[in-house]
Each structure stands twice: as C-alpha cells, then as structure tokens.
C-alpha positions in Angstrom: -19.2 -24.9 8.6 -18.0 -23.8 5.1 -17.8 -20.1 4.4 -19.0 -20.3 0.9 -22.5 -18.7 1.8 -20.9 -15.8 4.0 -17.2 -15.7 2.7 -18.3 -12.3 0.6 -20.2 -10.3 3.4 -16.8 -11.4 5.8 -14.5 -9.9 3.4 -16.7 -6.4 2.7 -17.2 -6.1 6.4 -12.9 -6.5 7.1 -12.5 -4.5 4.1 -14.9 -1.6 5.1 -13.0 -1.4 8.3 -9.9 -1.5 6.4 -10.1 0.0 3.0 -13.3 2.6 4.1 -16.4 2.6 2.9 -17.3 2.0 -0.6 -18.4 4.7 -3.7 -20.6 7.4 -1.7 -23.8 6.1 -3.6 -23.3 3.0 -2.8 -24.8 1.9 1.2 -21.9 0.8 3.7 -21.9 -1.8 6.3 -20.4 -0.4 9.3 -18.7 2.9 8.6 -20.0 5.9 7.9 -20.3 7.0 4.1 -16.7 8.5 3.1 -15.0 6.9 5.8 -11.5 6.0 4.3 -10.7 3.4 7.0 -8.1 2.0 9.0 -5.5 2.3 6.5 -6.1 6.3 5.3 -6.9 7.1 9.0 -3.0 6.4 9.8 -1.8 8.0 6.7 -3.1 11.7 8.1 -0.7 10.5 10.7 3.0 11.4 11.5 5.0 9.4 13.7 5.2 11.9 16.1 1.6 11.4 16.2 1.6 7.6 16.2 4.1 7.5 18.9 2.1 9.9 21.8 0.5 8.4 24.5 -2.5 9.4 26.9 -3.2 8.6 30.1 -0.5 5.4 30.2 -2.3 3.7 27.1 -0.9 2.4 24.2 0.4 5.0 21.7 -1.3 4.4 17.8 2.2 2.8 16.9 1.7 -0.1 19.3 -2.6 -0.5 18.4 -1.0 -0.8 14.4 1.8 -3.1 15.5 -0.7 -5.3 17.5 -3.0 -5.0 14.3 -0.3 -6.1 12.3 0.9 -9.0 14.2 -2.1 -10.6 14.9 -3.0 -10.3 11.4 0.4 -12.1 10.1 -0.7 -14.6 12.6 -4.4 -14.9 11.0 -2.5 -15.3 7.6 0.0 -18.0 8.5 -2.9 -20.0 9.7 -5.2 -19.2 6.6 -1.6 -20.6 4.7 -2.2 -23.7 6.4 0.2 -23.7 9.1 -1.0 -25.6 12.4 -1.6 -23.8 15.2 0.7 -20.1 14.2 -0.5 -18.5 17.7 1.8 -21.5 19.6 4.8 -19.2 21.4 3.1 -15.9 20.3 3.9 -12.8 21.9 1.1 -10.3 22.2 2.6 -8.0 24.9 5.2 -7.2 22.6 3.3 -4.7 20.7 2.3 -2.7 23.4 6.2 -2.2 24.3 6.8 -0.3 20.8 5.2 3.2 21.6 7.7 5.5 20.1 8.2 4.8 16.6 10.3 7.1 14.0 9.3 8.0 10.6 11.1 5.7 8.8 9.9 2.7 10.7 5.9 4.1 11.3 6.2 4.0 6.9 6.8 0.0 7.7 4.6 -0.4 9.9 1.9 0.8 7.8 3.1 -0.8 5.0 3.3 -4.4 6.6 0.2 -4.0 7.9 -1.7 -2.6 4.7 0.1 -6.0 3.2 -1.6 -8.1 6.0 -4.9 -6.6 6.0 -4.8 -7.0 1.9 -3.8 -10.8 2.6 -6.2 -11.1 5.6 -9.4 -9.8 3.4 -8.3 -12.0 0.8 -8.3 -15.5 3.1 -11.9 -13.9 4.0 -13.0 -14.0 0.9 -11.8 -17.2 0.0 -14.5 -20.2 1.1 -13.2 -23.2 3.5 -14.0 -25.4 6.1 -14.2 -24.0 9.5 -14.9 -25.4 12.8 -16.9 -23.3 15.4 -13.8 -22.3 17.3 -12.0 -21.3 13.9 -15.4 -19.5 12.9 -14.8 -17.7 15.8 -11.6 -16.6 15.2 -12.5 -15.5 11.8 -15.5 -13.1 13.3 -13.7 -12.5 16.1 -10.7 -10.6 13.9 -12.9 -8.0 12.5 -14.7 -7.2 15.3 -10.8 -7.2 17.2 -9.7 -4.7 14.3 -13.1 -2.8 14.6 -12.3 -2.1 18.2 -8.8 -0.7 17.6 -10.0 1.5 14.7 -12.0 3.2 17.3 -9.5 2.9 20.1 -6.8 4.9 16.8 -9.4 7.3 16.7 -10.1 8.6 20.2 -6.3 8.8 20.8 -6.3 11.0 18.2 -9.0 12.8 16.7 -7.0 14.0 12.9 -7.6 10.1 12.8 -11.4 10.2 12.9 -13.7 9.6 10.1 -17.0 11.5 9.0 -19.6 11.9 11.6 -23.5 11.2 11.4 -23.7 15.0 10.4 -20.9 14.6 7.5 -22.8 11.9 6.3 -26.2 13.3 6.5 -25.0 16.4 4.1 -23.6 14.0 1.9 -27.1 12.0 1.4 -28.5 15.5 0.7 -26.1 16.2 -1.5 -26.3 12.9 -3.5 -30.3 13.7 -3.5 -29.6 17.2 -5.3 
C-alpha cells in the first residue's frame, strides 16, 4: 500500500502524541485540547523524577529511553537500511532507571530529535507492505501507550483532564 492517501493523518496523530495538541480552537485527534505532549510532559520533569520507580516498574528514564531507541530504530529503517531491528536490544532500556540531570537533558533531547525525524518519515508517502504498515501504526499506538504509562508514574507529567478541557470550550465560546 502507498501512504500518500493517509501519510498526513499518520504524521498529526504521532505528532499530537508528541508535540500536544494543536492551537486550542482548533479540534485534536487524540489528546485533550492544551495537552502539550510527550515531549513538554518530560520537561516538568527532573531527573530525580525521571529516575523513581513504583512497585518494581520501569522508572520514566527507562519508558523515554525505550521511546527513544525504538524510535532510532524506526528511522534507520525509514533511511533505507534493511532490516535495523536485526541484533536489537530492547531489554536494555529498562536497565537504565536512574538517570542524572545531565544525561535525562540527552535523553530528552535525542529523543525530541527522533520523534521530529520519526513524524517526518510519517509524513513522507512510500510503499509499504502490510507487515511494514503495521509497524508504522503500530509505533504510535506503542508511544501512545507509554505517554500514558509516563503519566500514571507520575502525575506533574499529566495533561488536562475532560474538566480542563470542558472550561476551555466555554471559554473559547465567551
């Protein structure tokens, strides 16, 4: 399948998810109005935050590493490299939960570089077979998931609620 037809509503979506949602006035996709995304939602972060864990799970450090890495990997493949997952190591993500402030600044920078990159190969039309299409859905519904995972570790991380973006209708109405 070519992506022409649905290579613009793949790129919103992944950028919703990453970027937040669009100008208040204007309807979102997935997030709630004002949401300022992945990418904001770890800046209200320290690394002392990032690098806490509850109940043995992974800390916020390892979900953005994981995000990060996986994303790279998307990118190589949407460079034209055959077959970038070959020798990957996804457990090694989820050994990385303490992170210091220098290195949770990378972190977040790398991955606001990947996302960028990964939103871009979105946008961009090509030839896809059903198990590539796959993939390509698959990721933002994968970075969807850890978004939400982010935000019940920590709560400073969350994004408006139903109620936040009910007064803000009203208030665009006024």
């Amino acid at each position: 399948m070519n992506t022409r037809d649905i290579a613009a509503v793949l790129a919103r979506i992944m950028s919703e998810f990453v970027l937040g949602s669009p100008d208040p006035s204007v309807g979102t996709v997935a997030l709630n109005r004002g949401d300022e995304g992945l990418l904001k939602s770890l800046d209200k972060l320290s690394a002392s935050q990032a690098s806490s864990t509850h109940a043995g799970g992974g800390s916020i450090a390892a979900h953005t590493e994981h995000l990060r890495y996986g994303l790279s990997i998307l990118n190589r493949w949407a460079a034209g490299e055959d077959k970038p997952w070959t020798g990957a190591d996804w457990t090694n993500a989820w050994r990385k939960n303490d992170i210091s402030d220098r290195d949770w600044d990378r972190l977040r920078s790398d991955l606001n570089k990947e996302a960028a990159a990964w939103i871009d190969a979105l946008r961009t039309p090509r030839e896809l077979d059903d198990v590539e299409l796959g993939w390509t859905f698959g990721s933002i519904a994968h970075l969807a998931y850890h978004l939400g995972a982010i935000r019940q570790i920590d709560r400073g991380a969350r994004g408006p609620t139903a109620e936040d973006e009910r007064q803000a209708e009203q208030r665009l109405k006024e």
